[in-house]
C-alpha positions in Angstrom: -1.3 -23.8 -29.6 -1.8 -19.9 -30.3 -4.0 -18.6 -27.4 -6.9 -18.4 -29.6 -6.9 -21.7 -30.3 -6.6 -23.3 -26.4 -9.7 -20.9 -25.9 -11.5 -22.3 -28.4 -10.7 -26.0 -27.3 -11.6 -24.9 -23.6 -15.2 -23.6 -25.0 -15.6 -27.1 -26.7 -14.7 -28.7 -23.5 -17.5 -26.7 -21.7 -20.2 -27.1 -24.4 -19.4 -31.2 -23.9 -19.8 -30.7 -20.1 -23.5 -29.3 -20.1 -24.3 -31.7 -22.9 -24.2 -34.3 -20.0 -26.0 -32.1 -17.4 -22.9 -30.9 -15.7 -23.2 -27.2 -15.1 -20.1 -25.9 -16.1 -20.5 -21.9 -13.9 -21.8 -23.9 -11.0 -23.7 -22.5 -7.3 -23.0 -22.5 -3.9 -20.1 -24.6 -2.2 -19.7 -25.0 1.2 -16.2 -26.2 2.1 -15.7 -27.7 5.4 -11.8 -26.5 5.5 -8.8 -25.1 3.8 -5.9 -27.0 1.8 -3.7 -25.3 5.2 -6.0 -26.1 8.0 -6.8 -30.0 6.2 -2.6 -30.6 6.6 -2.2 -28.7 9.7 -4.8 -31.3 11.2 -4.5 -34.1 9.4 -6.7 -37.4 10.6 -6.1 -40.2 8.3 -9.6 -41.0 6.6 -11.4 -37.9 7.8 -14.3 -36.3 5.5 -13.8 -33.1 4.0 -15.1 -30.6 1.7 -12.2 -27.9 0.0 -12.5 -25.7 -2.8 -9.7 -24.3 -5.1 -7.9 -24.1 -8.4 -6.7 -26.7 -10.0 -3.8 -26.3 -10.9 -1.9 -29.7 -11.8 -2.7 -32.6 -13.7 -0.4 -36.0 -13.6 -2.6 -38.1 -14.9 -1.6 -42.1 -14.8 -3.7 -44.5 -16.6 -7.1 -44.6 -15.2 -5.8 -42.8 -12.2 -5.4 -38.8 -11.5 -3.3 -36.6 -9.3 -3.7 -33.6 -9.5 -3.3 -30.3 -6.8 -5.8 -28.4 -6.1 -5.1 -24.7 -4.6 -6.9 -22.4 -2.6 -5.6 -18.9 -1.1 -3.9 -21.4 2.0 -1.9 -23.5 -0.1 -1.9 -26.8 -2.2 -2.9 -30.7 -1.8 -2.8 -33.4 -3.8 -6.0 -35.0 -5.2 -6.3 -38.6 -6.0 -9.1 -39.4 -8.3 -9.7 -43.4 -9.7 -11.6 -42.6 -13.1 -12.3 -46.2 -13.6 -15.0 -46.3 -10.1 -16.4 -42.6 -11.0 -19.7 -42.3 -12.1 -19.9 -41.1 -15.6 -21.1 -37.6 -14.4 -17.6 -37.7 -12.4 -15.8 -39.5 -15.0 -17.0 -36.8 -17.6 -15.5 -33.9 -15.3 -12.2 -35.6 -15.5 -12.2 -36.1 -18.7 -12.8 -32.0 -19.5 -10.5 -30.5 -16.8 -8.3 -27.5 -17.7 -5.6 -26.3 -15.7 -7.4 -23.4 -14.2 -10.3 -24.9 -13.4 -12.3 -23.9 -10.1 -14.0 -26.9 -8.3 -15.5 -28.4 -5.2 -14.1 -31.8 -4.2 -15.6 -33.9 -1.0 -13.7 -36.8 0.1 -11.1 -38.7 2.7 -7.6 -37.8 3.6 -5.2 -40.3 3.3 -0.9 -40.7 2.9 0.0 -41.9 -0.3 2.9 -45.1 0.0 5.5 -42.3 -0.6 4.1 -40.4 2.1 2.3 -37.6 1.0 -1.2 -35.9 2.7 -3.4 -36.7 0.2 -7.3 -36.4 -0.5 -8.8 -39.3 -1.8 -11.6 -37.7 -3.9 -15.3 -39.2 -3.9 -17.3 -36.7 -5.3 -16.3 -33.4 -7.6 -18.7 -30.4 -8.4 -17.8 -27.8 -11.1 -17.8 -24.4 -10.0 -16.2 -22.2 -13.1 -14.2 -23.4 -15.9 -11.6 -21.6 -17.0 -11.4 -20.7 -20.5 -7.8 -18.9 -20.5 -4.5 -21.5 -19.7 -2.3 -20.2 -17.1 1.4 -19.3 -17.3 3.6 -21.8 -15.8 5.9 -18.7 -14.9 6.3 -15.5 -15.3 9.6 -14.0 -16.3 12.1 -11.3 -16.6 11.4 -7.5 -16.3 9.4 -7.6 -20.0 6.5 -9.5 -18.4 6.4 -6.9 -15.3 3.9 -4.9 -17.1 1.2 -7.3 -17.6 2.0 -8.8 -14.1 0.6 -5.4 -13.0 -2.1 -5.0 -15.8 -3.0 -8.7 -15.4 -3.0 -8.7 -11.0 -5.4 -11.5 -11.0 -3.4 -14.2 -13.1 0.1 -12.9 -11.2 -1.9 -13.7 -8.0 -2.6 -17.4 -9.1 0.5 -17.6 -11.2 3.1 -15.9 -8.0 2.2 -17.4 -4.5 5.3 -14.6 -3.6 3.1 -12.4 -4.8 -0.3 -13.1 -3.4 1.5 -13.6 0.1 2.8 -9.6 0.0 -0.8 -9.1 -0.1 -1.4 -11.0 2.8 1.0 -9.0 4.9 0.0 -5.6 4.0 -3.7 -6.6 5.2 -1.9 -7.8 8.5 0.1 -4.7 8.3 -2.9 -2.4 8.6 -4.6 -4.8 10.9 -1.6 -3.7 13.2 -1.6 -0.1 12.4 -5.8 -0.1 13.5 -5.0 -2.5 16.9 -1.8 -0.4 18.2 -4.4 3.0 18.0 -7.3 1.6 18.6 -5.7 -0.1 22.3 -4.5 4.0 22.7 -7.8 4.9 22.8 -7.9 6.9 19.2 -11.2 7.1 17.4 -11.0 6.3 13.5 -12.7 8.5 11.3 -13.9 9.2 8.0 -13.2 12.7 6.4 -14.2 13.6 2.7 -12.2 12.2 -0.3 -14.6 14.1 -2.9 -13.6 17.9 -2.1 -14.4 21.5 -3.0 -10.6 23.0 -2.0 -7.8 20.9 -2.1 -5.6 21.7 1.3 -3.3 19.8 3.6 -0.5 19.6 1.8 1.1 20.5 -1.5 -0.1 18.4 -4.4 -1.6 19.2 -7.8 -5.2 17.8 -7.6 -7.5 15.8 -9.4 -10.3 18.0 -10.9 -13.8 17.1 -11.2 -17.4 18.9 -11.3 -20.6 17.9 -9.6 -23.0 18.5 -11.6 -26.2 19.0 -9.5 -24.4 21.9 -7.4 -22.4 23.0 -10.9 -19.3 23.1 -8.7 -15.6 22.5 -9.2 -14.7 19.4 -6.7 -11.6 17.6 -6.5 -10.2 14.4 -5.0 -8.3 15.3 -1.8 -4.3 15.2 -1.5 -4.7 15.4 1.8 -7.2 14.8 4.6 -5.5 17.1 7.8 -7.3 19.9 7.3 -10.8 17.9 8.2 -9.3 16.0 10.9 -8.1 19.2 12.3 -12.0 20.8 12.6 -12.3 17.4 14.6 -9.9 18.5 17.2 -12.1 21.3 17.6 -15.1 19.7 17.8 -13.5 18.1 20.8 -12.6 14.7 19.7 -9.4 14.8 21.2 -6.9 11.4 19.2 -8.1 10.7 16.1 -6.8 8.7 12.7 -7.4 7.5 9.2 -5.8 5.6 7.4 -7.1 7.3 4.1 -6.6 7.3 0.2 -5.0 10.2 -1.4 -4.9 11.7 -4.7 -2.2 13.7 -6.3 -1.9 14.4 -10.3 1.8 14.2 -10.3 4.9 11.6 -11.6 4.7 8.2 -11.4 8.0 6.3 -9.8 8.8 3.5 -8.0 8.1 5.6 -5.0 5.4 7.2 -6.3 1.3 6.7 -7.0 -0.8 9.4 -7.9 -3.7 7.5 -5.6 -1.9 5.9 -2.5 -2.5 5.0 1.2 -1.9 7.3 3.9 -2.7 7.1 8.1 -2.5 10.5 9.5 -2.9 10.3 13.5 -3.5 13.5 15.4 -3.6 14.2 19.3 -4.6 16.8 21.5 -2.6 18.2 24.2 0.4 16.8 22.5 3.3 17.8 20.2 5.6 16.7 17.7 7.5 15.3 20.4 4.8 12.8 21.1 4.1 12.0 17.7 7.8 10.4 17.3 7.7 8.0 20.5 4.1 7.0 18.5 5.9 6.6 15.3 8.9 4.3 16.7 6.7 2.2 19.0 4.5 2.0 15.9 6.9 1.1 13.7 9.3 -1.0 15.5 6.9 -2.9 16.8 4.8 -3.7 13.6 8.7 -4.6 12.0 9.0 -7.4 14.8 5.0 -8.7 14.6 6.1 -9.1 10.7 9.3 -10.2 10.6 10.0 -11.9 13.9 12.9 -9.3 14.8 13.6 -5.6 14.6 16.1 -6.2 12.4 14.9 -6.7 8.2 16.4 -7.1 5.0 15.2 -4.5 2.2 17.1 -4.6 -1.2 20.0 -6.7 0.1 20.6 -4.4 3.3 20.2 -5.0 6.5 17.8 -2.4 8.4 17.9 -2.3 12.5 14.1 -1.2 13.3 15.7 -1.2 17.0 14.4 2.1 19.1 15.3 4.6 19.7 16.1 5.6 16.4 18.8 8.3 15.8 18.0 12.2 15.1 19.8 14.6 12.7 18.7 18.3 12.2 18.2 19.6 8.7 19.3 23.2 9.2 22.4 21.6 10.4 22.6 19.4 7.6 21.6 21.9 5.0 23.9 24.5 6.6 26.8 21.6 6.5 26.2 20.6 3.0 25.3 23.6 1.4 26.3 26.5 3.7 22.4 27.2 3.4 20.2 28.9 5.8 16.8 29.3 6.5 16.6 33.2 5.9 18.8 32.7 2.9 16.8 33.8 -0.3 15.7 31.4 -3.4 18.7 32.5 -5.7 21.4 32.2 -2.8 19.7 29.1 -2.3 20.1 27.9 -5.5 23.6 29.2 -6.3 25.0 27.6 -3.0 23.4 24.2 -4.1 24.7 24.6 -7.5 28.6 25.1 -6.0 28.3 21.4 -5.4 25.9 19.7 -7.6 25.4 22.0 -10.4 24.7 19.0 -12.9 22.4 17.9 -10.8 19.8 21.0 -10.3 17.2 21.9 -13.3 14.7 23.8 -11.7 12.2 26.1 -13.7 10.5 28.3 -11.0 12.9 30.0 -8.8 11.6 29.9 -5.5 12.7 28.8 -1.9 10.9 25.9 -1.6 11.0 24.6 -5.8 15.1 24.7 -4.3 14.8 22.9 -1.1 13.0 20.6 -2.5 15.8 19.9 -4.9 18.0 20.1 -1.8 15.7 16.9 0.1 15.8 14.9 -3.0 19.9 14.6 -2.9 19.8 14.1 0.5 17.3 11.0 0.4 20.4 9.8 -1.9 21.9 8.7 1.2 20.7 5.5 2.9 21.4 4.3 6.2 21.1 1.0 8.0 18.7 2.4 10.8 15.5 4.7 10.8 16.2 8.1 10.5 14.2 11.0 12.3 15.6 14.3 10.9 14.3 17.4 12.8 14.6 21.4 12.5 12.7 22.0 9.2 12.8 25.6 8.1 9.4 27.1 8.7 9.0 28.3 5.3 8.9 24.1 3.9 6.3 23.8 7.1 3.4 26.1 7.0 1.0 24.2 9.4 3.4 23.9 12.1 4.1 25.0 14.7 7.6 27.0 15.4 10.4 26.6 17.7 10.2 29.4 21.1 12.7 31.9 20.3 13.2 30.7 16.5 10.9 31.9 14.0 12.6 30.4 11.1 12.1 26.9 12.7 9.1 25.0 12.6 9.0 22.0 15.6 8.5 19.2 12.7 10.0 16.1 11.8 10.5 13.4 8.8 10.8 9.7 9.3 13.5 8.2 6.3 14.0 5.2 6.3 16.3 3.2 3.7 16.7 6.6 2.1 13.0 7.1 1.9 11.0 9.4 3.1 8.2 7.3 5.3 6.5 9.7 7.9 6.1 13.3 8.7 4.9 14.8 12.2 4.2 18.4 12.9 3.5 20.0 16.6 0.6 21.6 15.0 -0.2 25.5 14.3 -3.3 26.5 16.5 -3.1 30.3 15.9 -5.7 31.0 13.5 -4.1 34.5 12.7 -0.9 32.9 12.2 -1.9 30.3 10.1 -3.7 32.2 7.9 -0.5 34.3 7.1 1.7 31.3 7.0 -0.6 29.9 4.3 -0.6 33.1 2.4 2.6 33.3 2.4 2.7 29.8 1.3 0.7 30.1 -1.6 3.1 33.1 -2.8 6.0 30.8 -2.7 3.8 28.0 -4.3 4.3 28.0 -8.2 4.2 24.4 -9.4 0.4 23.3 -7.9 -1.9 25.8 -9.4 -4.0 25.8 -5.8 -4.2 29.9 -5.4 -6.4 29.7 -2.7 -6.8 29.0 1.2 -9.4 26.8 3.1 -11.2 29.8 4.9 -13.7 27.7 6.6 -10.3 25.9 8.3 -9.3 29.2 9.6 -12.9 30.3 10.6 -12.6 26.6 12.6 -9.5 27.4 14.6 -11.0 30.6 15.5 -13.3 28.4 17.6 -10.2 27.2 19.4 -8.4 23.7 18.3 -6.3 22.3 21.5 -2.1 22.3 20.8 -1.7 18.7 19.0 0.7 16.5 17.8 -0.5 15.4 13.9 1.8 12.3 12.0 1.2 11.3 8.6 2.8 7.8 7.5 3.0 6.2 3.7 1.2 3.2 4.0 2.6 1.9 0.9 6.3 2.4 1.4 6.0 1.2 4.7 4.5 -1.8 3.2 7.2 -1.7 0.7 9.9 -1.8 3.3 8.5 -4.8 5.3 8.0 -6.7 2.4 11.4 -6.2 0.7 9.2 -5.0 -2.8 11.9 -3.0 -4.9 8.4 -1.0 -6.1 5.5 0.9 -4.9 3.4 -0.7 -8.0 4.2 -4.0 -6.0 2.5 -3.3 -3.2 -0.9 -1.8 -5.0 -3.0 -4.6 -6.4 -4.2 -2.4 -9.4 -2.0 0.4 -9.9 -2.7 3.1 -12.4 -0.6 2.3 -15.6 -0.8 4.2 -18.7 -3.0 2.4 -21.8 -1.5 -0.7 -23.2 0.2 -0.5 -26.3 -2.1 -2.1 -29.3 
């Protein structure tokens, strides 16, 4: 039957329902378990009370089994229609696949051995008037698995179970930080300067203070003014936005936890990463060691270090006072049918430069060190080397998964850093600085350590999801073709 058509039977099936009293969009339901906890502690002939899906219908004769699933798993029902009462007889006699109901009854083993409820009683809580796939297939169905999240989430038990871990996952993330004593904090996600980071924002106006707002891309520059205000370890795990390409890697609103310390450094920030990190691979996986994409990845510490100016300089023969078109021509000697670039300027080529090297994969995590200052304008620089900033990036499976800056607490400095920063910035549109964030570090913000870690691609990577749209229950997808 054409989906119209089951719908339409599904209606008449309702209609019959309340024509014998049975409220079809029923009330409260109090269940006295779950399907897991009922067959984790099963007691032959004990009462119970589970709600769920149902979800499978063998019907035999005057007798029905059926499953019935809630977010814990499945059981099999076992209903005798011929000793219902005809309001329970009825019921039967109008269930869907999809259905959502309330059964009270005894558990029992069938003779072939299966934990079983015996079902005395059913109340309808919401029929469903769309059938549910059996399966969903192939790539061409992807699509609607993401348009359609709550049907992939009853259809894929895979599925609703990467769901599962990323809530353990930030459960994790919140214990390890909150047992190290750091406060979690709220900053603004509704902004009037987008700062923290480079990103073309999302633009808005509030219309009672006729003002241009926009939705933040990053929250470091707020979290910073805390550090002033003298809380000293602070972190949010915080939504961003940024109104830029969408990838498997990338979605313009996503998950961030930025941590920041006083009295600390970049240094620190990396021991907090790995013990993070390792530790959350092992709580999740039952071992440091993981299998993403069909290759093995050691979450063992400590992880390995490589410095970018080296690797750049080894690669390229670039350095970090090199200019952007001796940049480019050097990166062009090697991959010249690989670079498209249409603003020349240092950073539009480094980037280009980052982006071949997260080409290469590797079996372990990844700390690479020594950015060029230029690519690092809140951070901190090396003693005795300018053109160095004291900064690291986590990669892990050739992506890029944290950041960590020892961070810049000289408001003069920083205030030409970002100037020069917005000179060399010509893809964002953002021509302006956060002068209340200088004005703030005037006050005097402590030396800190400050890490920022992708939520999602960590989640990604401990889940083995090939996308970042996999690990987003709703994520933003352009309009359905009509």
């Amino acid at each position: 039957m054409e989906v119209d058509e089951i719908k339409s039977v599904r209606i008449e099936k309702r209609d019959h329902l309340r024509s014998f009293g049975v409220i079809p969009y029923g009330g409260r339901f109090e269940p006295t378990t779950t399907v897991n906890a009922a067959l984790e502690n099963f007691e032959e002939g004990r009462e119970v009370k589970i709600a769920g899906r149902f979800v499978a219908n063998r019907s035999h004769g005057k007798v029905i089994f059926a499953d019935l699933q809630d977010q814990t798993g499945k059981i099999q029902l076992f209903i005798k229609v011929d000793v219902a009462d005809s309001k329970t007889a009825q019921i039967c006699r109008n269930l869907d696949i999809g259905d959502i109901l309330g059964v009270s009854g005894a558990l029992f083993t069938t003779k072939t051995g299966q934990k079983s409820l015996r079902v005395a009683d059913i109340e309808f809580l919401t029929k469903s008037l769309m059938t549910l796939p059996e399966k969903w297939h192939g790539l061409k169905d992807v699509e609607t698995r993401y348009r359609q999240r709550y049907v992939d989430l009853i259809a894929n038990p895979e599925v609703k179970e990467v769901f599962l871990k990323r809530s353990k996952i930030i459960s994790h993330i919140r214990s390890f930080l909150d047992q190290r004593e750091f406060l979690e904090v709220e900053t603004p996600m509704l902004q009037p300067m987008a700062g923290g980071a480079r990103g073309r924002p999302f633009k808005s106006v509030h219309n009672a203070y006729d003002m241009e707002v926009f939705l933040r891309i990053a929250p470091e520059l707020y979290l910073k003014r805390l550090l002033v205000g003298g809380l000293e370890r602070v972190y949010e795990i915080n939504r961003n936005f940024r109104n830029e390409g969408i990838s498997t890697r990338h979605n313009p609103e996503f998950t961030m936890l930025e941590v920041y310390q006083s009295y600390g450094d970049f240094t620190d920030m990396m021991k907090l990463c790995e013990d993070l990190i390792s530790g959350l691979a092992k709580e999740i996986s039952g071992s440091y060691k993981i299998t993403y994409q069909g290759k093995e990845i050691d979450f063992t510490p400590p992880w390995p270090r490589r410095s970018f100016a080296k690797i750049v300089k080894e690669k390229f023969d670039i350095n970090p006072d090199d200019d952007a078109k001796a940049m480019l021509n050097k990166v062009k000697t090697q991959h010249g049918a690989k670079v498209k670039i249409d603003k020349l300027t240092r950073s539009a080529v480094m980037k280009i430069v980052e982006d071949l090297l997260e080409e290469d994969t590797v079996n372990q995590p990844l700390f690479v060190t020594e950015y060029f200052a230029f690519l690092s304008p809140l951070a901190k620089t090396v003693p005795g080397n300018p053109l160095i900033a004291q900064r690291f990036e986590l990669f892990i499976a050739g992506m890029e998964v944290g950041n960590a800056y020892s961070e810049l607490n000289d408001p003069e400095e920083q205030k030409k850093r970002l100037l020069d920063d917005l000179e060399d910035d010509v893809e964002t549109g953002n021509r302006a600085i956060d002068e209340d964030f200088i004005h703030a570090l005037e006050y005097g913000m402590p030396p800190a350590g400050g890490l920022g870690i992708g939520v999602d691609r960590l989640v990604m990577l401990l889940t083995d999801a090939p996308s970042i749209r996999d690990v987003i229950l709703f994520p933003l997808l352009k309009p359905a073709q009509k």
